[in-house]
One Martini backbone bead per residue (centre of mass of N, CA, C, O) as a GRO file, in nm:
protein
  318
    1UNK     BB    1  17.915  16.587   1.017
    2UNK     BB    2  17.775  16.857   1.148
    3UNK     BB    3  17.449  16.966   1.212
    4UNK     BB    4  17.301  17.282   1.126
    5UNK     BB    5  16.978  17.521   1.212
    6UNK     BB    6  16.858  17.788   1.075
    7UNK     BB    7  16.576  17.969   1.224
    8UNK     BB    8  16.376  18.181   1.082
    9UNK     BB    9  16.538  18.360   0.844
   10UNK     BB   10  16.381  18.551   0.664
   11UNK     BB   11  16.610  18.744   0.543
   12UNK     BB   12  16.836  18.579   0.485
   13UNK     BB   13  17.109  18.712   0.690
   14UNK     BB   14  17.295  18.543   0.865
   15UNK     BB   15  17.540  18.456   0.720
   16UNK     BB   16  17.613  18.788   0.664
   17UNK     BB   17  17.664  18.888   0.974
   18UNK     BB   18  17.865  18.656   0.968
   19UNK     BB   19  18.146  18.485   1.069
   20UNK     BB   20  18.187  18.104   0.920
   21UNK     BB   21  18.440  17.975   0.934
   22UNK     BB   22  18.549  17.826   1.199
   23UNK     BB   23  18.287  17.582   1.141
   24UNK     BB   24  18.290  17.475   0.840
   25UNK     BB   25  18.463  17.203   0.890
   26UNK     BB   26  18.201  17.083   1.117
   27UNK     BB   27  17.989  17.234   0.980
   28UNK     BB   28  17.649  17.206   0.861
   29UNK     BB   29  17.437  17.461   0.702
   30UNK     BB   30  17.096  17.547   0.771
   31UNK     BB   31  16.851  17.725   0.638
   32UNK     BB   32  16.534  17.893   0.732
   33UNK     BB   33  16.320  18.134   0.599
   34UNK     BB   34  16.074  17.962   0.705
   35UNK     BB   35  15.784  17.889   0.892
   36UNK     BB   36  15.643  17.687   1.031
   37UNK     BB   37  15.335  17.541   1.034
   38UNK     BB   38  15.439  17.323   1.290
   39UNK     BB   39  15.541  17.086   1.487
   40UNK     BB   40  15.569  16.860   1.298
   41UNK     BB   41  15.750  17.034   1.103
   42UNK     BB   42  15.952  17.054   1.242
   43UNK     BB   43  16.049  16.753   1.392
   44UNK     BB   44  16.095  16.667   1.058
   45UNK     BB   45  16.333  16.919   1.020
   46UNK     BB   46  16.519  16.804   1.253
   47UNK     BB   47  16.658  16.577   1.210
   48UNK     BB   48  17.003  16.529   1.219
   49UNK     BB   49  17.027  16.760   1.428
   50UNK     BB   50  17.251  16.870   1.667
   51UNK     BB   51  17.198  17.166   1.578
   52UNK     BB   52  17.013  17.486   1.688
   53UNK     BB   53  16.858  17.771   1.588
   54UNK     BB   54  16.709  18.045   1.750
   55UNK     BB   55  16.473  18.298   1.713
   56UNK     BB   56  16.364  18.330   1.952
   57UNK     BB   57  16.002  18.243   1.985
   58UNK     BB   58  15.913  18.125   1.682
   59UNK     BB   59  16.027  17.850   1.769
   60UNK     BB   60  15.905  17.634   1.985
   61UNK     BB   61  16.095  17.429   2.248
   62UNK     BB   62  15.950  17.214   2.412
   63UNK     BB   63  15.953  16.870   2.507
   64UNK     BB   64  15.839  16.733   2.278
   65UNK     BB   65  16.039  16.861   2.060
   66UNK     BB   66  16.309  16.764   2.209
   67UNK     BB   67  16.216  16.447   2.230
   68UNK     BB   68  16.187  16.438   1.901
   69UNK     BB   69  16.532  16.511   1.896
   70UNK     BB   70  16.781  16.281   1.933
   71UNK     BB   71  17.051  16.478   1.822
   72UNK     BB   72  17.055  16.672   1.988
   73UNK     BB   73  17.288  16.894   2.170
   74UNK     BB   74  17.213  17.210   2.052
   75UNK     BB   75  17.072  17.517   2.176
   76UNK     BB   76  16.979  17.787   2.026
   77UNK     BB   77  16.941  18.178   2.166
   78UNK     BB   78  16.840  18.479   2.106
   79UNK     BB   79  16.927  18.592   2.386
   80UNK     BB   80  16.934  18.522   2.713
   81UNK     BB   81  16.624  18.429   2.670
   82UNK     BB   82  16.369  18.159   2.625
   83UNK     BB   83  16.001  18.096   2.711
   84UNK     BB   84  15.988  17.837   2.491
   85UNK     BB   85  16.178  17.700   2.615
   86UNK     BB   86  16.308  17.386   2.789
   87UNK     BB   87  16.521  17.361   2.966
   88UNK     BB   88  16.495  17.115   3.159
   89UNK     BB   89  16.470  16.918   2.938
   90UNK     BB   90  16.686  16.956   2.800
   91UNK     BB   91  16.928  16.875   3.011
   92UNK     BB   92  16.813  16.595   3.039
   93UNK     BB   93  16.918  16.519   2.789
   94UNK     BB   94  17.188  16.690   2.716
   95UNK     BB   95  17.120  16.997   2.619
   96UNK     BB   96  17.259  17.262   2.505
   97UNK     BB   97  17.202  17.607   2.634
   98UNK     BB   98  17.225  17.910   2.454
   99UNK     BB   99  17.288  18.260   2.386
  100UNK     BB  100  17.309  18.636   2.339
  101UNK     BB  101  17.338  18.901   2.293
  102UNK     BB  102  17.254  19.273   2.282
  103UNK     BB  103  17.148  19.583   2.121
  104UNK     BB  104  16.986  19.787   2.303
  105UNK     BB  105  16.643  19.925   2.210
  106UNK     BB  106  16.424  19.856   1.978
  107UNK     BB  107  16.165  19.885   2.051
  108UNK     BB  108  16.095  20.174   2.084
  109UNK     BB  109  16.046  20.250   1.849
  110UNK     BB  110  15.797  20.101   1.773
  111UNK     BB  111  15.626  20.249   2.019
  112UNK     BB  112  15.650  20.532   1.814
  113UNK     BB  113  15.558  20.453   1.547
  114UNK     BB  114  15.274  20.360   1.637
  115UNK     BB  115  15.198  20.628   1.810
  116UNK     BB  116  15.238  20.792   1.486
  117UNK     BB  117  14.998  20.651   1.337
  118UNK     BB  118  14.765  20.690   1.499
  119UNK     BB  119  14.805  21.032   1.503
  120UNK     BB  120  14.975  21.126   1.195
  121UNK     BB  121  14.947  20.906   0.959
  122UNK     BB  122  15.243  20.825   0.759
  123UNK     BB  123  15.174  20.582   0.606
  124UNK     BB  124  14.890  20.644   0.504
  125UNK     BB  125  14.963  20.903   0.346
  126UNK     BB  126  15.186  20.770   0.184
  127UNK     BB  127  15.005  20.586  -0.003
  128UNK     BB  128  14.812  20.809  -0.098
  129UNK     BB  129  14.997  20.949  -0.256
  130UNK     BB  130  15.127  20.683  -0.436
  131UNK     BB  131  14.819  20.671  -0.568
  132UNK     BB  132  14.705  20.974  -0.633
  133UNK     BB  133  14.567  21.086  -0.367
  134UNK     BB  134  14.445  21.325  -0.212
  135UNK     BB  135  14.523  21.581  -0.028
  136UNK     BB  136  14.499  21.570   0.292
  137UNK     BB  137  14.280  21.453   0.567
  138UNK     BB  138  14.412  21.427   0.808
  139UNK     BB  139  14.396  21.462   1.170
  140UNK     BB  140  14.593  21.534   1.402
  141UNK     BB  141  14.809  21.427   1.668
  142UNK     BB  142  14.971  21.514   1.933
  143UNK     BB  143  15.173  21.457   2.209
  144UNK     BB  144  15.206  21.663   2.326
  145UNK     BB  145  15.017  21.625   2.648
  146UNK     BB  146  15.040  21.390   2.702
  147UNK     BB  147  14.954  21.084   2.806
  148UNK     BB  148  15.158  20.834   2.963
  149UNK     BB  149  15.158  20.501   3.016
  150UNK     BB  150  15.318  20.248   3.215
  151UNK     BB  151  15.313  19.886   3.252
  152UNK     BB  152  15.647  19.854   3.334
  153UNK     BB  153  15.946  19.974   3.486
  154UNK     BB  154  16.198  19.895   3.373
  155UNK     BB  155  16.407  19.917   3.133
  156UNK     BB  156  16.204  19.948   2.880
  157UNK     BB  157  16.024  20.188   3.047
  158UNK     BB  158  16.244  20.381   3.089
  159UNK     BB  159  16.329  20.443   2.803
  160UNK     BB  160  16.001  20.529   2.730
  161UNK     BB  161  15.961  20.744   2.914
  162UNK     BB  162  16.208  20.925   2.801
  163UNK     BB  163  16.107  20.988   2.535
  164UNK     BB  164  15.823  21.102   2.610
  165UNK     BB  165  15.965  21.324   2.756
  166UNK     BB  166  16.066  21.424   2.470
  167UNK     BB  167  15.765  21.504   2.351
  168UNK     BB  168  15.581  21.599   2.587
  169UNK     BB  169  15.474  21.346   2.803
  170UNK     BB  170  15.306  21.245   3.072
  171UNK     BB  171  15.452  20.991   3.310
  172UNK     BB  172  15.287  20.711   3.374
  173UNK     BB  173  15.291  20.427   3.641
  174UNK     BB  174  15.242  20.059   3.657
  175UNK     BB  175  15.276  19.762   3.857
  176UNK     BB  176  15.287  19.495   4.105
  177UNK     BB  177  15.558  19.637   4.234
  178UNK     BB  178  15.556  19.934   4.185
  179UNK     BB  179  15.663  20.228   4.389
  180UNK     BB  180  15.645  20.519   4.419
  181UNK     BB  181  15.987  20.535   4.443
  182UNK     BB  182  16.057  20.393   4.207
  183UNK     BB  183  15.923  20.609   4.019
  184UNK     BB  184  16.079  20.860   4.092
  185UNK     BB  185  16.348  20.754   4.049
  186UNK     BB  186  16.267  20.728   3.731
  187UNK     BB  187  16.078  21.032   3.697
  188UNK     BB  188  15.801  20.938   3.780
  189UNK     BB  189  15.456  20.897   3.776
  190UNK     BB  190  15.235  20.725   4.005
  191UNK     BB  191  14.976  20.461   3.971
  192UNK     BB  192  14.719  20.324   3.962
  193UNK     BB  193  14.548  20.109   3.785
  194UNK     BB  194  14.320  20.279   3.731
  195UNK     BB  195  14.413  20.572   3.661
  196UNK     BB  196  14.617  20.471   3.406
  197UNK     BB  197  14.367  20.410   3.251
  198UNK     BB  198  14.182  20.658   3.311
  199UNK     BB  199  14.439  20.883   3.188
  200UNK     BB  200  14.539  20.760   2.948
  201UNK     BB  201  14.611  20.797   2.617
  202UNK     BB  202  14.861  20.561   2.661
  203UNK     BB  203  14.908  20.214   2.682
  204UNK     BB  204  15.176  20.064   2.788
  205UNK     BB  205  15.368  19.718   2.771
  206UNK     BB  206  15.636  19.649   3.014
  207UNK     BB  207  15.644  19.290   3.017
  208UNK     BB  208  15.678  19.005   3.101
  209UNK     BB  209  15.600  18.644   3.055
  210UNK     BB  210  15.370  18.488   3.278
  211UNK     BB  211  15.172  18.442   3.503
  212UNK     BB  212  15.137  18.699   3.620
  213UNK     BB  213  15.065  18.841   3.317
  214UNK     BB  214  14.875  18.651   3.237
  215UNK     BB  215  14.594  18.815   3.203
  216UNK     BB  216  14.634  19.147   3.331
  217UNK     BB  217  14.494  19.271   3.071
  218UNK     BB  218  14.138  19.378   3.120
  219UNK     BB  219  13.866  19.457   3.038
  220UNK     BB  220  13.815  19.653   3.294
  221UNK     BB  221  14.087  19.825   3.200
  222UNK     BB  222  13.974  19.898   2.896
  223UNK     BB  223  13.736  20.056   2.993
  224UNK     BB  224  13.881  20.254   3.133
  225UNK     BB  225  13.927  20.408   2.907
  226UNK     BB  226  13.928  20.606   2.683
  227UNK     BB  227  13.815  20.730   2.353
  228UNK     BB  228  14.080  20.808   2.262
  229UNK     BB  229  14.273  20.565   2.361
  230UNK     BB  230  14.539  20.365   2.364
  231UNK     BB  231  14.697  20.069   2.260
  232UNK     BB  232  15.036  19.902   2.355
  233UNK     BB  233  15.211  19.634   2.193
  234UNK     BB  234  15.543  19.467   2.226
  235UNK     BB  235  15.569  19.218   2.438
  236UNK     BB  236  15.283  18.999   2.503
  237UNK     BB  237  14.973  18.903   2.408
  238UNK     BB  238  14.873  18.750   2.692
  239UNK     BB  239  14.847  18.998   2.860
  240UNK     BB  240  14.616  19.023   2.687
  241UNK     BB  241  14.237  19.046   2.641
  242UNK     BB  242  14.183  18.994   2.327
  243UNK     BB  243  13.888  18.983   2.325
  244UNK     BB  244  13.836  19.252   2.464
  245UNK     BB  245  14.004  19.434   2.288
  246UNK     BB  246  13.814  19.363   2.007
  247UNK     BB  247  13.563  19.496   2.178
  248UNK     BB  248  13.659  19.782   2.184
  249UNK     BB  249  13.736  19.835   1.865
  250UNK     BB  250  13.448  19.769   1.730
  251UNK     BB  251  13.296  19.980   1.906
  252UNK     BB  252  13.487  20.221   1.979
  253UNK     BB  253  13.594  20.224   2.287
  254UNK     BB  254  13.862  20.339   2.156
  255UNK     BB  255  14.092  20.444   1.946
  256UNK     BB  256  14.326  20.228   1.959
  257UNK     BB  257  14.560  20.003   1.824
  258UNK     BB  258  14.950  19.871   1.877
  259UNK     BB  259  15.089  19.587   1.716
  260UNK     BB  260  15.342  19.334   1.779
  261UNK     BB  261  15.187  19.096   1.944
  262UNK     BB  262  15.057  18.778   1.921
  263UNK     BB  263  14.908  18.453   1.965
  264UNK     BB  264  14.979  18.444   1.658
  265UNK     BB  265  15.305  18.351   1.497
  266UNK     BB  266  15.179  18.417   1.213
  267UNK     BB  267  14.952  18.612   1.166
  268UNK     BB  268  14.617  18.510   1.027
  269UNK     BB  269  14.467  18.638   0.723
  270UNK     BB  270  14.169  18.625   0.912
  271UNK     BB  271  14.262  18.820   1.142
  272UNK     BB  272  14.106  19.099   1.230
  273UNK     BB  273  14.326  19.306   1.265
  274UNK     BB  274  14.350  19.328   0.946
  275UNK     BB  275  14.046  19.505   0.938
  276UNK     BB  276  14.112  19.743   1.124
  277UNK     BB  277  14.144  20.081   1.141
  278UNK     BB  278  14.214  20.137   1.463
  279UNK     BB  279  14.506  19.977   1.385
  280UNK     BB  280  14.837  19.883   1.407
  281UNK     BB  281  15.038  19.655   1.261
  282UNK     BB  282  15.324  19.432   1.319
  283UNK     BB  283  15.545  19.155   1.283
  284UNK     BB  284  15.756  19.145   1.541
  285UNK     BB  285  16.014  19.404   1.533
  286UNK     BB  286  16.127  19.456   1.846
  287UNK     BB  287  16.430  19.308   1.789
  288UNK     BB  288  16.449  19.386   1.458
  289UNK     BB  289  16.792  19.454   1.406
  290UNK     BB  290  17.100  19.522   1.288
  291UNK     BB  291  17.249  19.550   1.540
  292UNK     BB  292  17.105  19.263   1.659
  293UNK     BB  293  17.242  19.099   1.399
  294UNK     BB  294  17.543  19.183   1.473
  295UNK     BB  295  17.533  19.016   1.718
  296UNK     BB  296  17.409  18.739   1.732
  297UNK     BB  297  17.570  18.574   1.502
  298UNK     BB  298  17.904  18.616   1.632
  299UNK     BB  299  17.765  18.461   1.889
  300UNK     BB  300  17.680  18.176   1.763
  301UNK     BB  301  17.961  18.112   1.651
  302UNK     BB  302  18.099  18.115   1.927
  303UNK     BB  303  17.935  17.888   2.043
  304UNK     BB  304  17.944  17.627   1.884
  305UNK     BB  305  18.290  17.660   1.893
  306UNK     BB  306  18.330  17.574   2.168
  307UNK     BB  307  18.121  17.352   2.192
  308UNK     BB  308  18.343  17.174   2.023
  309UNK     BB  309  18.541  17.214   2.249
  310UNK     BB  310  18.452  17.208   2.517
  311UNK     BB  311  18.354  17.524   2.578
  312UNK     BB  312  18.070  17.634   2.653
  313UNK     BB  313  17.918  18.003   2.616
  314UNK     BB  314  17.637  18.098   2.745
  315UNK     BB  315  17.489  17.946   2.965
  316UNK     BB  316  17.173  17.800   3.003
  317UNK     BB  317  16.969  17.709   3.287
  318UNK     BB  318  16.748  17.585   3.512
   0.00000   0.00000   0.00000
């Protein structure tokens, strides 16, 4: 019996998203409900495994870690695309790599409620309510009327932009392809790059991670922010130059952000980040909703059982 391994499945909820009976006869399922510590310890627990099932890009498989899979034969990552994986390596090997569907933009919700956090901080009142601390503090900003500024206006930019829109904040945008014309046609004002950090009270970035976005937005975009302006990430840690960041954060010289993708996932308990009063942090939950485990896990199954078939579905190649 051929073994599968489904990995970093933190809420454990992997098994009951999915009828997985069509393949339990033929395939043996180990659930990890825990991050490797390291790329040696996933090498070492995935020995023997034919099958591996990966969360997004929670545990990278580039080349050194499928070369040393020597019984890997399908490796299958949630979402149609995943810059962790190393297709070329895998082909190379004769490992199939498959995807699966997506539903809807849940990230869209995450940076708005990092928004909402920053400027209501309805989580802060909320801890402080139920500690029993004293009646309300805090004095909010409104978005409405404020300026967001948006940062690559693809799909889930152009979905940001319409929420913003109807908080009543004024939406602009730039990336290094969009044009007058392009923003205009999504219902936005362009921006020059300075103008956007310039000018933005919110500077979100939806951008995928690549050569060209790695360490695209730098101290000096940084440093042209308002002092009162917020940066939100969402999309992927390295697009922002860390360092910078913390130390527009600890000198006080923006407002704060709003974080969901670190450089090390998941964030190390003595990092920076978790000490500043002026950050607001999640998990990398920009993914993770019910409705997309409810599409992930169903078409999983279905990958296996065809692949199993000798005609497997959803193939990514190089």
């Amino acid at each position: 019996m051929l073994r599968a391994a489904i990995l970093d499945d933190y809420q454990n909820v992997a098994l009951s998203y999915a009828d997985w009976s069509s393949i339990t006869k033929d395939v043996e399922i180990k659930v990890f409900d825990k991050p490797f510590a390291s790329e040696a310890e996933a090498i070492k627990a995935l020995q023997g495994f034919a099958i591996v099932v990966g969360m997004r890009e929670r545990t990278p498989f580039p080349r050194r870690v499928i070369e040393a899979l020597p019984d890997l034969k399908l490796l299958i990552t949630t979402g149609a695309k995943n810059n962790a994986f190393d297709i070329k390596a895998a082909n190379e090997r004769g490992v199939t790599v498959s995807g699966t569907g997506a539903v809807g933009s849940p990230t869209t919700g995450i940076v708005f409620g990092l928004m909402l956090e920053l400027t209501r901080r309805i989580g802060f009142e909320n801890a402080r309510m139920k500690a029993g601390e004293p009646w309300q503090v805090t004095l909010g900003r409104d978005l409405e009327g404020m300026t967001l500024g948006i940062v690559g206006l693809g799909k889930l930019g152009q979905r940001v932009a319409k929420v913003g829109q109807a908080f009543g904040m004024k939406v602009i945008a730039w990336s290094q392809n969009l044009t007058p014309e392009r923003a205009k046609e999504a219902g936005v004002d362009y921006a020059s790059r300075e103008d956007l950090f310039a000018q933005a009270d919110f500077v979100s970035i939806h951008l995928v991670l690549s050569d060209r976005s790695r360490g695209l937005i730098t101290g000096t975009d940084i440093g042209r922010m308002k002092k009162d302006a917020y940066l939100i990430n969402t999309a992927r840690a390295p697009i922002v130059d860390e360092t910078a960041l913390l130390q527009a954060l600890k000198e006080k010289n923006i407002g704060g952000a709003g974080l969901d993708v670190f450089e090390v996932e998941p964030l190390p308990l003595d990092h920076p980040y978790r000490k500043l009063d002026n950050v607001v942090i999640t998990p990398h939950l920009g993914y993770v909703s019910e409705q997309n485990y409810r599409k992930y896990f169903p078409d999983i199954v279905e990958n296996i059982r065809t692949w199993l078939d000798g005609k497997p579905v959803r193939v990514i190649s190089a």
